[in-house]
C-alpha positions in Angstrom: 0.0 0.0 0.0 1.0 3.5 -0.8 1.1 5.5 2.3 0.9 9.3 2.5 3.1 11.6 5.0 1.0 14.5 6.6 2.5 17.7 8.6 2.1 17.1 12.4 -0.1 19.6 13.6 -0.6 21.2 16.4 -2.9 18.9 18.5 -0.1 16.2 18.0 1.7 17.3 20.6 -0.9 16.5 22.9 0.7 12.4 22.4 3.1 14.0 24.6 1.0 14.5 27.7 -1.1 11.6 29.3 -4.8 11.1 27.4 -7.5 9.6 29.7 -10.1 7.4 28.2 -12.9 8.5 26.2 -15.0 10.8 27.5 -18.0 9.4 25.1 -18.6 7.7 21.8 -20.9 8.2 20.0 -22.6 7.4 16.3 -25.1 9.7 14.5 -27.2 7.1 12.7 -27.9 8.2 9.0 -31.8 6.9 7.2 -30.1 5.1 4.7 -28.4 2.4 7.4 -28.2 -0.9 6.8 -29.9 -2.7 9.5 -28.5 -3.4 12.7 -31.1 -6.3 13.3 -28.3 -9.3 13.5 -27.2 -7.7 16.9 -28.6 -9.8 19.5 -26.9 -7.8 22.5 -24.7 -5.3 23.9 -23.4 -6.5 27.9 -20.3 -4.4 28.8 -17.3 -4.7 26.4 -19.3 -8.3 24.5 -21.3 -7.9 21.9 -23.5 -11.0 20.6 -24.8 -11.9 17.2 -28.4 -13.6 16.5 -25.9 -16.2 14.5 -23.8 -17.0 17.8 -20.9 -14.7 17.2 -19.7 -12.6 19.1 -16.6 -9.6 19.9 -15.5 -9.1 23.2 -13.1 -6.1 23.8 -10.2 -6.5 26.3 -7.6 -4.2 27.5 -5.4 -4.7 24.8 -7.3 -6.5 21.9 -10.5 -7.5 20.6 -11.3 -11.3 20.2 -14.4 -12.9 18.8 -15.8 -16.4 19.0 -17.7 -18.2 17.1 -21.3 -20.1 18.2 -19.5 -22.6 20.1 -17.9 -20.0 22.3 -14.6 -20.6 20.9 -12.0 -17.8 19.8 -11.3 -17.4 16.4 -9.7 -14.6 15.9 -7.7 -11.9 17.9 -7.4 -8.6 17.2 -4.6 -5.6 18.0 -3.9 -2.3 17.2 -0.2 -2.1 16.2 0.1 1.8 15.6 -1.9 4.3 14.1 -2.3 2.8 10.6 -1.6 -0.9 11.3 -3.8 -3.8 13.1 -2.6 -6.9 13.5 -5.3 -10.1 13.5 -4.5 -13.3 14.8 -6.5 -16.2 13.0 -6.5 -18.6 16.4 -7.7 -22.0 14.2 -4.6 -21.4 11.6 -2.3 -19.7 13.6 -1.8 -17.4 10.7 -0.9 -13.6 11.8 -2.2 -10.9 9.1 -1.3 -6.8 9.3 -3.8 -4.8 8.6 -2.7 -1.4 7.1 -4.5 1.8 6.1 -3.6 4.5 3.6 -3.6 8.0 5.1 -3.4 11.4 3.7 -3.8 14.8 4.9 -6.5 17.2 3.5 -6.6 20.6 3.7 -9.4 22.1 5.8 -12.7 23.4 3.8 -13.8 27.2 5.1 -16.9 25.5 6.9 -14.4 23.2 9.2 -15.4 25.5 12.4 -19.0 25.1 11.8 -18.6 23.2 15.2 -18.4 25.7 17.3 -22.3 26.2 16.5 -24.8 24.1 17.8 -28.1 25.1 15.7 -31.4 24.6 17.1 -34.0 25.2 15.1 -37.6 26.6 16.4 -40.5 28.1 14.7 -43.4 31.0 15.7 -46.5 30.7 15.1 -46.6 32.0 11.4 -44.3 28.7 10.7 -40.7 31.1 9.8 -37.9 29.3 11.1 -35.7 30.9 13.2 -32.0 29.6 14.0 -30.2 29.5 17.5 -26.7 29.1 18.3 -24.6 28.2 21.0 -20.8 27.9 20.6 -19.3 24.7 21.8 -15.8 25.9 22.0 -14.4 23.7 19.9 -12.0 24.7 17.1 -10.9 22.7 14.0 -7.2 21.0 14.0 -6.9 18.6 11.4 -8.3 16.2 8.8 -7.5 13.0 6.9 -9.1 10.8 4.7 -8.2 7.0 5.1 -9.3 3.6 3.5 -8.7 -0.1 4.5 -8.9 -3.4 3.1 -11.8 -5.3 5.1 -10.8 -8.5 3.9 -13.7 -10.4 5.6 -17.3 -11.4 5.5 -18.1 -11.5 9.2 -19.2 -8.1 11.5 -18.1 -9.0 14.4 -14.3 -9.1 12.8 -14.8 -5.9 10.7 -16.1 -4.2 13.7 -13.7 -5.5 15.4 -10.5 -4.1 12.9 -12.5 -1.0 12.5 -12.9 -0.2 16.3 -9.3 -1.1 16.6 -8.3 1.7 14.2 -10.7 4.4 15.7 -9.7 3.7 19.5 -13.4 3.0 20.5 -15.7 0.5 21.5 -16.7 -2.6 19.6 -20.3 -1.9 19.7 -19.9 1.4 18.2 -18.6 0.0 15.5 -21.3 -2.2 14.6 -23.8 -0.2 12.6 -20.5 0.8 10.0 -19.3 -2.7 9.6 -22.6 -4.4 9.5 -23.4 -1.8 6.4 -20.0 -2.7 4.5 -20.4 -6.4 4.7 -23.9 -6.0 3.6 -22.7 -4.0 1.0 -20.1 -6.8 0.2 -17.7 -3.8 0.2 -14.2 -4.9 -0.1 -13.0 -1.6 1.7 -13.8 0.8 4.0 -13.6 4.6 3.6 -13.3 7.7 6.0 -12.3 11.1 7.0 -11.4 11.5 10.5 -11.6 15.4 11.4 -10.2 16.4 14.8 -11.2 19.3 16.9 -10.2 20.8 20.3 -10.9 23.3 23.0 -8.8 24.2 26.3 -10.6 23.3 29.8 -8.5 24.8 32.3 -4.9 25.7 32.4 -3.2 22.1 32.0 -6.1 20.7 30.6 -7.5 20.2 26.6 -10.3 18.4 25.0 -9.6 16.6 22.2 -13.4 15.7 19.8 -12.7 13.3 16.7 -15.7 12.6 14.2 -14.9 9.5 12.1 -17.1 10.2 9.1 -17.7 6.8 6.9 -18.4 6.5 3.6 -19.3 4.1 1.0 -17.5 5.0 -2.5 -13.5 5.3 -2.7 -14.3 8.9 -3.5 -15.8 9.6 -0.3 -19.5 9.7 -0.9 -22.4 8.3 0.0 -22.1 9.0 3.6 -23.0 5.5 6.3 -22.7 7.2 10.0 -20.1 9.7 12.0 -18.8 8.6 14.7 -17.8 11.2 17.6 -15.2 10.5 20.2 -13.9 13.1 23.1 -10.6 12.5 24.9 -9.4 14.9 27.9 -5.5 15.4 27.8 -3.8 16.1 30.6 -0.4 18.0 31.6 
């Protein structure tokens, strides 16, 4: 794979200073969603499939099982762009890589700092009203991976593994590109922050997926909020 060097930015220095978990994750559920039906449930860090599967997420990995409760595969995060997964019945180890490449920011990238609410009088006029969140725009990149696989719980589970967030966030995106019989997955990650305090900074990436290598056709966003400290 081709990969792509992109200017550290400012917010990169905040890998310097110690991150805490994620505040929240979140995902903004789109109308034209595949459904998320085959999810039986969602207990803690396991999530369980109507066909027996399922992806539990540890400390340092993600494995999932098949129906007979046994583990077939196991997946880490290596760095930034590469996952390794484990196939536990072979013993075969595959890497995972994604290409990554900086974009330049569009004029509307600090439409976040406005929360629009929109209300109406009685004469039906709409009438707009904004807060500001605080947050500023950083940074964005667009990046693509190979899925290599027919099964959700491991897509979710390579997906998740890039983004830093749970499994069963991940769900709704990789249960849409096996549906889809997509062979990869496509999206721009945009990063915002804001200072809270003297020492301390909030860090809000949206993960925005996308069907089509040309980034369109828009699945779900996913939202995650990191404090850094120091």
């Amino acid at each position: 794979m081709k990969y792509y060097k992109f200017l550290t930015c400012s917010i990169a220095a905040a890998m310097l200073i110690t991150a805490t978990e994620p505040l929240y994750a979140e995902a903004n559920i789109v109308p034209d969603e595949k459904s998320e039906l085959n999810v039986k449930s969602v207990n803690g860090n396991t999530v369980e499939f109507n066909n027996g599967e399922k992806a539990v997420q540890l400390k340092n990995k993600i494995i999932t099982k098949n129906k007979d409760n046994e583990v077939e595969f196991e997946v880490y995060k290596i760095d930034e762009n590469n996952v390794k997964v484990v196939n536990k019945k072979t013993g075969e180890t595959e890497t995972i890589s994604k290409d990554t490449e900086e974009l330049s920011p569009q004029k509307n990238e600090d439409n976040i700092n406005v929360q629009q609410t929109s209300t109406s009088n009685s004469n039906g006029i709409n009438y707009i009203q904004t807060k500001s969140s605080g947050y500023k725009f950083n940074y964005q990149r667009k990046n693509s991976t190979n899925l290599r696989t027919n099964r959700v719980s491991l897509a979710a589970s390579i997906l998740a593994s890039f983004a830093g967030v749970a499994v069963s966030i991940m769900v709704g995106v990789a249960t849409y590109y096996v549906s889809s019989k997509a062979k990869q997955a496509f999206w721009i990650e945009k990063v915002y922050s804001k200072p809270r305090g003297k020492h301390r900074r909030s860090v809000k990436t949206n993960y925005v997926y996308y069907k089509y290598h040309n980034y369109t056709k828009h699945i779900k966003t996913i939202s995650k909020v990191r404090e850094y400290v120091g």
